[in-house]
Structures are given as C-alpha cells and as structure tokens.
SEMI-848838 format. One record per residue (C-alpha): residue in one letter; z, x, y. Coordinates in nm, 3 decimals. Layout:
# SEMI-848838
<atom "a"; <Z; X; Y>>
...
//
This chain:
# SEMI-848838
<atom "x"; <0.707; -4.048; 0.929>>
<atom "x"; <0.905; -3.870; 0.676>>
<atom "x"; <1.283; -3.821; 0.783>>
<atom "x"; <1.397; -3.580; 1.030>>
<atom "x"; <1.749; -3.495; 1.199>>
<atom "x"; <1.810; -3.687; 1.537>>
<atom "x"; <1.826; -3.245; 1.649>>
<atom "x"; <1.458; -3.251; 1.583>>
<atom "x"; <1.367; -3.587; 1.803>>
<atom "x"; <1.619; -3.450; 2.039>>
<atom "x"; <1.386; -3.157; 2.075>>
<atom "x"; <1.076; -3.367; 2.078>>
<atom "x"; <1.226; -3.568; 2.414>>
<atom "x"; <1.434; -3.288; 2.561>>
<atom "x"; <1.735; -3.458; 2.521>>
<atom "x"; <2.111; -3.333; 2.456>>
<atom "x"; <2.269; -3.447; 2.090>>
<atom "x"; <2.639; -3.568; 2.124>>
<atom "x"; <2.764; -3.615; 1.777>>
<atom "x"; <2.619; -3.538; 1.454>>
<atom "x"; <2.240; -3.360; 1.503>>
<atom "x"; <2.248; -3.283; 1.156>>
<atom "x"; <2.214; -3.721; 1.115>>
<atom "x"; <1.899; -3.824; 0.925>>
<atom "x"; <1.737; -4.091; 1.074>>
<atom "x"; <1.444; -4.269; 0.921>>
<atom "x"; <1.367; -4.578; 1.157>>
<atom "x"; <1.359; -4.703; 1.534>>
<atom "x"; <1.506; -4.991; 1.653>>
<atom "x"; <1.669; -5.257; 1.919>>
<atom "x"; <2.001; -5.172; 1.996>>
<atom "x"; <2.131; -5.529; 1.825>>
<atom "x"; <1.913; -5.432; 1.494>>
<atom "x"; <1.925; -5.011; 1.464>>
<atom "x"; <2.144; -4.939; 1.134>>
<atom "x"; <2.300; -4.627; 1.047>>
<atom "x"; <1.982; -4.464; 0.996>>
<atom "x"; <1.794; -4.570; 1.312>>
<atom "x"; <1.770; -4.466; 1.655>>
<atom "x"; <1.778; -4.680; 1.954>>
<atom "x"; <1.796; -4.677; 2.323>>
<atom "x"; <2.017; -4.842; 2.582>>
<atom "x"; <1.953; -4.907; 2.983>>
<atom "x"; <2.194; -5.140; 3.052>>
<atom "x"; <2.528; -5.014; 3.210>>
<atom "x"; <2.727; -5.271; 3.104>>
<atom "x"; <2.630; -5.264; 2.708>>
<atom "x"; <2.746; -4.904; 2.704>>
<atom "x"; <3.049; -5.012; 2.755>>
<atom "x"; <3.068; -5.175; 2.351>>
<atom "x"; <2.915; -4.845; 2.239>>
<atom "x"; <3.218; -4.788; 1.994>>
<atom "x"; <3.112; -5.105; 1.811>>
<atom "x"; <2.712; -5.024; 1.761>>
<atom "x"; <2.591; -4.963; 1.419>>
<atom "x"; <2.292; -4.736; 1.561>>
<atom "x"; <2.291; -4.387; 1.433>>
<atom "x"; <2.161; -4.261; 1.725>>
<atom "x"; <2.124; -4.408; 2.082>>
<atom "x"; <1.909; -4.218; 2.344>>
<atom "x"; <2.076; -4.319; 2.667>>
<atom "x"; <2.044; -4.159; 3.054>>
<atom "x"; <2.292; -3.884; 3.092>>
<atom "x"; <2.487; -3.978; 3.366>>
<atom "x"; <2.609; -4.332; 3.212>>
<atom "x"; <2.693; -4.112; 2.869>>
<atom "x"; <3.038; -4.206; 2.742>>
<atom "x"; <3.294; -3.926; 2.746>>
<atom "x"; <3.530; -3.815; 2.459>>
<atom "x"; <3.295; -3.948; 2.193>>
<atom "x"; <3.528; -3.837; 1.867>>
<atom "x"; <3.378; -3.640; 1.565>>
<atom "x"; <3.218; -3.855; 1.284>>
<atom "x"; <3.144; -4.160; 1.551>>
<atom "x"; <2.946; -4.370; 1.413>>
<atom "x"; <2.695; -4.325; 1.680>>
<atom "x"; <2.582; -4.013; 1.823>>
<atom "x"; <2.362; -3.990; 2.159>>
<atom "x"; <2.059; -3.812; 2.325>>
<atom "x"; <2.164; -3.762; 2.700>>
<atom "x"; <1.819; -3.776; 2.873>>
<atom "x"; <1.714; -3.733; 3.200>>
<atom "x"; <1.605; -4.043; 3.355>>
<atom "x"; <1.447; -4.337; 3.152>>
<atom "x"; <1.579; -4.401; 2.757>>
<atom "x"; <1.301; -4.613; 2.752>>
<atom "x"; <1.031; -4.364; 2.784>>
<atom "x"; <1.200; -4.097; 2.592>>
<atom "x"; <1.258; -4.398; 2.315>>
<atom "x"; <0.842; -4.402; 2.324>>
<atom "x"; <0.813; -4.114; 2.262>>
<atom "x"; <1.012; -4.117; 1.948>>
<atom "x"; <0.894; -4.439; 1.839>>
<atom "x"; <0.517; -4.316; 1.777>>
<atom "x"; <0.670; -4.115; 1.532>>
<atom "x"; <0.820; -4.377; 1.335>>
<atom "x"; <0.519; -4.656; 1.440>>
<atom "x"; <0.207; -4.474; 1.490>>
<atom "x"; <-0.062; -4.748; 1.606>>
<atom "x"; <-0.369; -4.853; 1.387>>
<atom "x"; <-0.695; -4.619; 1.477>>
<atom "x"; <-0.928; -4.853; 1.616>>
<atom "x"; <-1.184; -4.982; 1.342>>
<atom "x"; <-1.544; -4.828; 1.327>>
<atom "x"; <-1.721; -5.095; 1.172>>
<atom "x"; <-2.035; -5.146; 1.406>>
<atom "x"; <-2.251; -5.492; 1.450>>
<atom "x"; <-2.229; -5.704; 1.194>>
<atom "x"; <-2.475; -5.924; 1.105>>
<atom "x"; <-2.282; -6.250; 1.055>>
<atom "x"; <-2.239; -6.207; 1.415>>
<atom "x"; <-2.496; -6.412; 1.649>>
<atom "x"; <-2.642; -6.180; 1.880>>
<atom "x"; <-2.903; -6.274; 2.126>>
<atom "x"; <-3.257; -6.086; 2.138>>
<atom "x"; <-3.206; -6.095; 2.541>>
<atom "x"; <-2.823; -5.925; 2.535>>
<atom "x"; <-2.759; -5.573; 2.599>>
<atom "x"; <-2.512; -5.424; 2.325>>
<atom "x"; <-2.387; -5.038; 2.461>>
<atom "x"; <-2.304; -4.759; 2.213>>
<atom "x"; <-1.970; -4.784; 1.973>>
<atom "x"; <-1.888; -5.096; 1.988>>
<atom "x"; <-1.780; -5.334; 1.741>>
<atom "x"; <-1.923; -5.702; 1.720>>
<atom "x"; <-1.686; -5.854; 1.431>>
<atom "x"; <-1.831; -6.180; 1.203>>
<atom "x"; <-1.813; -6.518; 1.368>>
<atom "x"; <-1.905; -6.378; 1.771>>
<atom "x"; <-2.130; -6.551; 1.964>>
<atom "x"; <-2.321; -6.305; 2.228>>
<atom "x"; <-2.554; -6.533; 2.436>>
<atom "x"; <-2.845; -6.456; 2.662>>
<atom "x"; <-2.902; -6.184; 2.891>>
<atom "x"; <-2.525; -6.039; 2.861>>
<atom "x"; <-2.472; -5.688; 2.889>>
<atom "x"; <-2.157; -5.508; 2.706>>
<atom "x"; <-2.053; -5.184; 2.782>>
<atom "x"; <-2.008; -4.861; 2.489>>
<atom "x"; <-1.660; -4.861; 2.294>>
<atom "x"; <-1.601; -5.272; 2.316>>
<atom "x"; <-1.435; -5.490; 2.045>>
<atom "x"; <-1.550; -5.827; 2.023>>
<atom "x"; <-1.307; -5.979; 1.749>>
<atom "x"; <-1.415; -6.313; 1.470>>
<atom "x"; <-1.467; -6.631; 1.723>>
<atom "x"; <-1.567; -6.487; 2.038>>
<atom "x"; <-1.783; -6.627; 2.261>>
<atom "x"; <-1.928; -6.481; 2.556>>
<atom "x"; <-2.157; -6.670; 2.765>>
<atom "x"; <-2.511; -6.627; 2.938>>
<atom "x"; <-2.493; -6.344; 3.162>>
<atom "x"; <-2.152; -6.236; 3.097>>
<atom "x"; <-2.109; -5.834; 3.188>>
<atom "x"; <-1.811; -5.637; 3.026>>
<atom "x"; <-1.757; -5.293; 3.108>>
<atom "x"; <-1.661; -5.008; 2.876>>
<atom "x"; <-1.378; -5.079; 2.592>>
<atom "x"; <-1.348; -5.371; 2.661>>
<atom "x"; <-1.143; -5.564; 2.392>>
<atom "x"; <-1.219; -5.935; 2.336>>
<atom "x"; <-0.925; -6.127; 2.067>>
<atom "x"; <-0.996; -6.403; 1.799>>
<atom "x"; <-1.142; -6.688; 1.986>>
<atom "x"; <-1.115; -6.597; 2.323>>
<atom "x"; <-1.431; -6.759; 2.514>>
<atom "x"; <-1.605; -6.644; 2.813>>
<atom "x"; <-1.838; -6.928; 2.994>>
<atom "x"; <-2.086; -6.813; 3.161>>
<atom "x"; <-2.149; -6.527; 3.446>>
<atom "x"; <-1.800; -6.365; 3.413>>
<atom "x"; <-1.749; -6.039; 3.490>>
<atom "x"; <-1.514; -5.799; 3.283>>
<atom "x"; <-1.448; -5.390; 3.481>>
<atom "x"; <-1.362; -5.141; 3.226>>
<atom "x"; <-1.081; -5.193; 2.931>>
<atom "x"; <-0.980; -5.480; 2.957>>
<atom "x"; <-0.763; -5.652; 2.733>>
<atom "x"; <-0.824; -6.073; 2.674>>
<atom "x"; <-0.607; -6.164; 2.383>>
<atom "x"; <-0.664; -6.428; 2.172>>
<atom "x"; <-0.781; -6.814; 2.265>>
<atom "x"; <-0.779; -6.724; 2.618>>
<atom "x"; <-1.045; -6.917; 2.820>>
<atom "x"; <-1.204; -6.751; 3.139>>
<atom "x"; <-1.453; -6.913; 3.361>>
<atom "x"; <-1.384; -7.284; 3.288>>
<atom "x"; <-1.443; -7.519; 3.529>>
<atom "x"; <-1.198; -7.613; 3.803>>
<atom "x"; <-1.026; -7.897; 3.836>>
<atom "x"; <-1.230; -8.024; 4.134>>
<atom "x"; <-1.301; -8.392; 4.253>>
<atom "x"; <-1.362; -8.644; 4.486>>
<atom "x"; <-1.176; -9.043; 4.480>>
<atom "x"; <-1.475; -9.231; 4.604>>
<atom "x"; <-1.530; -9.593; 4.534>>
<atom "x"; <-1.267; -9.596; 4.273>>
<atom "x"; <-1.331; -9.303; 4.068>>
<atom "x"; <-1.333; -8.939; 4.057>>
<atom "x"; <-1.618; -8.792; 4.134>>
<atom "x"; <-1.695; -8.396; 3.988>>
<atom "x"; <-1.724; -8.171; 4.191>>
<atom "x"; <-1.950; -7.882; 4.087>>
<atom "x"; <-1.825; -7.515; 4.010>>
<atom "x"; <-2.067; -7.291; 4.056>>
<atom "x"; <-1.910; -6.998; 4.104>>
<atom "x"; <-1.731; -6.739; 3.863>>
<atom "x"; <-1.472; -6.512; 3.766>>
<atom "x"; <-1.440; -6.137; 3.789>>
<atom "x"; <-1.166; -5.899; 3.629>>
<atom "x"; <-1.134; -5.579; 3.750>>
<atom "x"; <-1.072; -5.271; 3.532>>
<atom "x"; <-0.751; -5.226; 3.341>>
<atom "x"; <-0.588; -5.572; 3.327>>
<atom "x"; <-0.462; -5.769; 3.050>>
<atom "x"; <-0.498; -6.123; 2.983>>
<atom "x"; <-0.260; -6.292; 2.784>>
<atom "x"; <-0.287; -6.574; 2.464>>
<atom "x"; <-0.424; -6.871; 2.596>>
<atom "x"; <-0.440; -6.812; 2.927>>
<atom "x"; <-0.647; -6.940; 3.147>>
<atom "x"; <-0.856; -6.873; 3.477>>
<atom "x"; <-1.072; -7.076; 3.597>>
<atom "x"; <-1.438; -7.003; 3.751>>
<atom "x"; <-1.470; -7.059; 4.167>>
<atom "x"; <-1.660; -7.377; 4.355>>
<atom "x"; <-1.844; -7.152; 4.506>>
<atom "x"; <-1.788; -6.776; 4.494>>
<atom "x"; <-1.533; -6.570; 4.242>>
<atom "x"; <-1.200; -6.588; 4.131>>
<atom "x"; <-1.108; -6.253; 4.134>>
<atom "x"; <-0.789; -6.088; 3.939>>
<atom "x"; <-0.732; -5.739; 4.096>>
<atom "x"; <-0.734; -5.406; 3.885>>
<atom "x"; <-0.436; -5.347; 3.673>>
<atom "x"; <-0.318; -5.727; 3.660>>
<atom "x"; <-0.117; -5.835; 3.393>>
<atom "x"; <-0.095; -6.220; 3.267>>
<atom "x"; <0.108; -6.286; 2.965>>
<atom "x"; <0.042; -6.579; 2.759>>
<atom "x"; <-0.016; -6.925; 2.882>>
<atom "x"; <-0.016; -6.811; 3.239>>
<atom "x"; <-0.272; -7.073; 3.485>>
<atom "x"; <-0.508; -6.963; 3.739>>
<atom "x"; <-0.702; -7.182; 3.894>>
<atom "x"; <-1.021; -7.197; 4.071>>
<atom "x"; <-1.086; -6.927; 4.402>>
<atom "x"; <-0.769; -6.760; 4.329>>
<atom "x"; <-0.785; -6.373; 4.491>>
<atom "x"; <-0.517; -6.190; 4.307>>
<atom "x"; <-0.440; -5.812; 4.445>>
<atom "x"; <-0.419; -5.507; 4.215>>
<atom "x"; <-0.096; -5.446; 3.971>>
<atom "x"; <0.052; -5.772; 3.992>>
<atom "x"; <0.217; -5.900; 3.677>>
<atom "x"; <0.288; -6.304; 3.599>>
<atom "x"; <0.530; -6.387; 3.332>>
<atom "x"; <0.399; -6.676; 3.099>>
<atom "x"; <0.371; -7.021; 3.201>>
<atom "x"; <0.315; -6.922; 3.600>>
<atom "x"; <0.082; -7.138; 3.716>>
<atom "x"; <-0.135; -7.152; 4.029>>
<atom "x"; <-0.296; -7.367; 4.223>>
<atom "x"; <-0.724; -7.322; 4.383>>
<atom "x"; <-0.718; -7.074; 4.631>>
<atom "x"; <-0.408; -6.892; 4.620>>
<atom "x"; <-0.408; -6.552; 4.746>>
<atom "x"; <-0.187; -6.242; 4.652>>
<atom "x"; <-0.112; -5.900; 4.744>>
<atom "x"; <-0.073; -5.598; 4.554>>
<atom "x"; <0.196; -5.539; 4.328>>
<atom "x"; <0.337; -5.922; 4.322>>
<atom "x"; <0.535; -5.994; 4.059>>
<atom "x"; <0.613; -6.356; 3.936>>
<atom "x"; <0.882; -6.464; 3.645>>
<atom "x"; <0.800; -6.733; 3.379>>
<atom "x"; <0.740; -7.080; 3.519>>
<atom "x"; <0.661; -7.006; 3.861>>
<atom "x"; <0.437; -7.232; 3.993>>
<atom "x"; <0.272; -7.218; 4.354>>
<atom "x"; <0.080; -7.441; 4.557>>
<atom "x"; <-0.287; -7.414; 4.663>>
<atom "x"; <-0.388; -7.240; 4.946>>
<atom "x"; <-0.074; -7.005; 4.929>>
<atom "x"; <-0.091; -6.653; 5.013>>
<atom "x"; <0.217; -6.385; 4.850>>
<atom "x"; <0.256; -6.110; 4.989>>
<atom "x"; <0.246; -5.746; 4.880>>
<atom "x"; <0.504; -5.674; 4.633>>
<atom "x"; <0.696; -5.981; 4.698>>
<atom "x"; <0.844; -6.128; 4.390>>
<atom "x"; <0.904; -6.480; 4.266>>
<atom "x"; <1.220; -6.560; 3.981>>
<atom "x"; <1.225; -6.792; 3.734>>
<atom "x"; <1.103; -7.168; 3.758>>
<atom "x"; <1.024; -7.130; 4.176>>
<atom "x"; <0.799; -7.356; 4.308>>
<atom "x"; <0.625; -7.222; 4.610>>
<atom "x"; <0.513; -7.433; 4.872>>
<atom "x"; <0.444; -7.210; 5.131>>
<atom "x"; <0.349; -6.854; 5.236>>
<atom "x"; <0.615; -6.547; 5.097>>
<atom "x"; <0.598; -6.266; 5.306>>
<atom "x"; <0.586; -5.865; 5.215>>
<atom "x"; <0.829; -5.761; 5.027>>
<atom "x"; <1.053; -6.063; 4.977>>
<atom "x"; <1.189; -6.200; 4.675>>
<atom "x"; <1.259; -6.578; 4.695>>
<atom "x"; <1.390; -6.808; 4.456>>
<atom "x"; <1.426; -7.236; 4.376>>
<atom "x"; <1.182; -7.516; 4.413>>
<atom "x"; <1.136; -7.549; 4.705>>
<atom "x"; <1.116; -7.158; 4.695>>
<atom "x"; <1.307; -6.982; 4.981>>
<atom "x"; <1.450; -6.647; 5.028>>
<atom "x"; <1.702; -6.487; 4.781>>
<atom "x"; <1.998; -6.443; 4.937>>
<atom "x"; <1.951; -6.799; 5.120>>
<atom "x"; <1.918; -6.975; 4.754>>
<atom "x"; <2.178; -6.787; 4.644>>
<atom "x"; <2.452; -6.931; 4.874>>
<atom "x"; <2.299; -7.292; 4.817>>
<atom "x"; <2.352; -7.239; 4.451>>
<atom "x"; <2.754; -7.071; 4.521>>
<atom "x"; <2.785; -7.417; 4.731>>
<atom "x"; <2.637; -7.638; 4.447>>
<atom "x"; <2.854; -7.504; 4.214>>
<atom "x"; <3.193; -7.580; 4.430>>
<atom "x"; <3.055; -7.948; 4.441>>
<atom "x"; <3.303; -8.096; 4.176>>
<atom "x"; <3.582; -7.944; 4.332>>
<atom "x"; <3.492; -8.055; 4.679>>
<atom "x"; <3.466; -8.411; 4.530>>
<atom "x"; <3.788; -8.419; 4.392>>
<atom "x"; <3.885; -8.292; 4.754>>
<atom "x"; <3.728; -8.529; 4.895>>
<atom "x"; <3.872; -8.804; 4.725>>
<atom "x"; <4.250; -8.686; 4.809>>
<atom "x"; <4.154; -8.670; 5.149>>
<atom "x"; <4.030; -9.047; 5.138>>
<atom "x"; <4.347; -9.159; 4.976>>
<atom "x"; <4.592; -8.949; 5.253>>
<atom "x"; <4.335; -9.122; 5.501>>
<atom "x"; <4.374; -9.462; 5.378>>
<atom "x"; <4.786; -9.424; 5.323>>
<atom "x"; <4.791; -9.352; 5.683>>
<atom "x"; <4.598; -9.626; 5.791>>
<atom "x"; <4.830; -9.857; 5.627>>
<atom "x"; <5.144; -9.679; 5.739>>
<atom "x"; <4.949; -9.716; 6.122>>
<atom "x"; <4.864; -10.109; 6.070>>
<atom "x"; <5.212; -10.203; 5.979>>
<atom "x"; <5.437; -10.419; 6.251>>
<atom "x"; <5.722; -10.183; 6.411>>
<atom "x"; <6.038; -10.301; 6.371>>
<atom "x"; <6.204; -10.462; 6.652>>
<atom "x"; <6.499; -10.311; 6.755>>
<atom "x"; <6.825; -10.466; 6.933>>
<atom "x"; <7.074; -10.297; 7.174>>
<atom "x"; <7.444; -10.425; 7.227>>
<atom "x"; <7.457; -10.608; 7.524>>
<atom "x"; <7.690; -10.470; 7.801>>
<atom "x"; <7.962; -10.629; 7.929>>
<atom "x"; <7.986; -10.780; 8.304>>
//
C-alpha cells in the first residue's frame, strides 16, 4: 500500500485521531514491534497504562479506555474507536497485507486422479495428490502437493486440502473447509481387546464427517468411529496437534486450543471452548458453552455454561481457592513447626516434678 496519513485510515475505520493525523504511516504491527511509522492496536486495559513508553506511531484503541492529556508531538497518537481495536485494526491491516488471490491453475496432470472420482468445476488438483476411487469433490476446492484422499471420500464446495494432509477412506468434508497441512482424518481408533495375552484389534468401520465451515489444524488428528461417525459440528475450530478420537460428537462453534486431546466417545455442546492441553476422558459429555483452561483433565461430565479448571477438573472458583490455599502451604509449614516446638516446651515444662514446699512449723 503506498503511504497514507493515520487521518486517512482514521476515515477508513471511523475512528477519532488524537495527536498528529498529518503522521505517515507505512506498516501494521503488534503493539511490542510497531515503530514510528506503524500502526497498532491495544485491548488490554492494563497495557494502556505504559502508553507514554510505546514506539507505535499510531495505536487504534476503544474510546472509553483513551488516555487523557496526551501532549502535542507524543510519540504516539490514537484512533478512539467504538468498540473492538481489533476489528477496526483488520480493517486497516488489509491495506497494508492484502492476502494472495487464490491460484487458478486447474488439474494437473502429475496429479493421480482416478477414472471413477468426480472432480466439480474450479478447482485446483496441485502435483503430487492422490484422488482415489469413486470420490466426489465439490467446484472451487484446493487440493495442495501430497494429498491424499481416500475411496469414497466426499468434499463439499471450496474445500481447501494443505500439503500432505490425508483423508482414509469414506470421510465426509460440508462446504469450506479448511484441513491444514499433515493432518490425518479417518484413521483408525485406538480400539482393542486383552484376550489370552494380547491385544486383539478391534475393527473401525465407521467414519468421520466435518460439517461446513470448520478448520482443522497442522497435524491434527480425528479418528474414524467403530461403528458409525465421528462427527465435528459446523464452525469447529482445532488448532494444531489437537486429538480426537474415535465416536467423538462435537457441537457447532466450539474451538480447542492445540494439544487438547480426547478420549472415544466424548460428547460436546455448542460453543465449548477448551485451552491448550486439555485432555478429557472417554465417554464425557461438555456442555454448551462451558469452557475448559489450560492443562484440565476432565474426568467427568461439565455442565452448561461452566468453566472449570485442574486435573482433576472442577469448577473455577472451587480450584481457585485450592490453588490460594496451596500457595499459603510454606507459610503454614513454618507455622506449623512453631506450634510443635511451643507444644513440645510445654510438655516438658508439664512433665517436670513440682517443687516441694515447706511451712514453718508453729509453736505449741
């Protein structure tokens, strides 16, 4: 983009200039890397508080946490905004970091296609895919160098399918979604019998549909049912490295940070929301729009709405005073060991003979 005055991206987002709108700025940034000639946002309350030491030309921040009294020549001037920076920061950054126009390069024929798949207008098979028998792809899909999609695999329309991300067979794909790259969906689950010694397979015959508008992230995985589907609701995004195993039911618009992992036959409402590391047990059901921090482990049912925390997981405000109470445990040990030593001085002072005392005798 060629450079503009923060008074012309002010314009383009609405927004109020404090400070210098005659600034050039050339670049968009993160608050901790925008330079003189950038423009960032901020959200958090409490940074706004070191605004006098940013190096940001501009910052596009929500008017009613604005500082006050900003001098003249501040190194920083703002955008007051009406309710999210972030968004309004979108905007602007298109400007500065259009995205790529998707490639038209057709079906190319160091891709293996088979005679028995269905290929639908638009789309793009890069070099290196694999398209096996009888699977049907919808118009407008991008199937990337190392792809493999397996016999009777359906994707919907614009679909996009990342360098070596493999589909086994019969999975089911709704309409653009996203599976980034090395991502396996529709492996077998980890299912066996111990008899006589050994582990004994189990088969898995069923499979695994995505509904439309979900993301899968970088090496994720999601394995295919025993018998019927695992199923990941519409709008569900996994980051990278996120588990899901076998006759899992996720609801619509839930979102797993990366490394969650679950267990066969867990069970979620819609709009759950889990942070990295989470894992949960099989058979577990979360409930709509619960949420799950950091490095839980769930062990049993969370209900609507409630946000739990710790492994075992419980409820937030529960953990919270366990954790308060862990953290006094030093100083309640050096308590503690006071107390023993008053206890024990006492003891002593308690064992020890009393002294035998004599009167004057009186006289006759």
């Amino acid at each position: 983009m060629p450079l503009c005055t923060l008074d012309e991206l002010a314009r383009k987002i609405q927004g109020e200039v404090r400070g210098d709108g005659a600034r050039p700025i050339e670049g968009a940034a993160s608050l901790s890397h925008a330079g003189p000639r950038d423009i960032t946002f901020a959200i958090d309350v409490r940074r706004l508080r070191d605004w006098r030491s940013w190096r940001a030309g501009a910052c596009i921040v929500d008017r009613r946490h604005a500082p006050v009294d900003i001098p003249d020549g501040n190194s920083t001037a703002f955008v007051l905004v009406e309710g999210d920076p972030q968004e309004a920061f979108l905007v602007v950054l298109k400007d500065f970091r259009p995205q790529r126009p998707r490639a038209v390069i057709g079906i190319s024929p160091a891709a293996h296609i088979s005679p028995t798949a269905s290929i639908g207008p638009g789309c793009n098979i890069y070099a290196g895919a694999y398209i096996a028998d009888r699977v049907v792809i919808g118009p407008e899909c991008d199937i990337y160098p190392g792809v493999y999609v397996g016999e009777d695999c359906r994707l919907g329309r614009e679909c996009v399918l990342h360098p070596q991300a493999v589909l086994y067979a019969d999975v089911v794909l709704g309409d653009r979604v996203i599976v980034h790259a090395s991502a396996v969906l529709g492996a077998d689950g980890f299912g066996y019998r111990f008899r006589g010694g050994r582990f004994e397979k189990i088969p898995q015959l069923g499979s695994v549909e995505v509904e439309s508008d979900c993301e899968i992230g970088a090496g994720t995985t999601i394995d295919r049912g025993m018998i019927g589907a695992t199923r990941i609701g519409a709008g569900t995004k996994l980051d990278n490295l996120v588990m899901i195993g076998h006759n899992c039911e996720l609801g619509r618009h839930n979102a797993f940070a990366s490394q969650v992992g679950l267990a066969g036959s867990v069970t979620t409402g819609d709009y759950v929301r889990c942070a990295g590391q989470v894992g949960i047990k099989d058979h577990v059901h979360l409930g709509e729009r619960s949420m799950v921090l950091a490095k839980a482990g769930v062990h049993k049912d969370i209900p609507a709405g409630e946000t739990q925390i710790g492994a075992p997981a419980g409820p937030e405000q529960e953990q919270m005073k366990i954790y308060m109470a862990l953290s006094r445990v030093p100083e309640m040990r050096k308590q503690i060991r006071v107390l023993e030593q008053q206890v024990a001085a006492l003891e002593r002072k308690l064992e020890q003979p009393a002294a035998t005392e004599t009167y004057p005798r009186k006289a006759v």
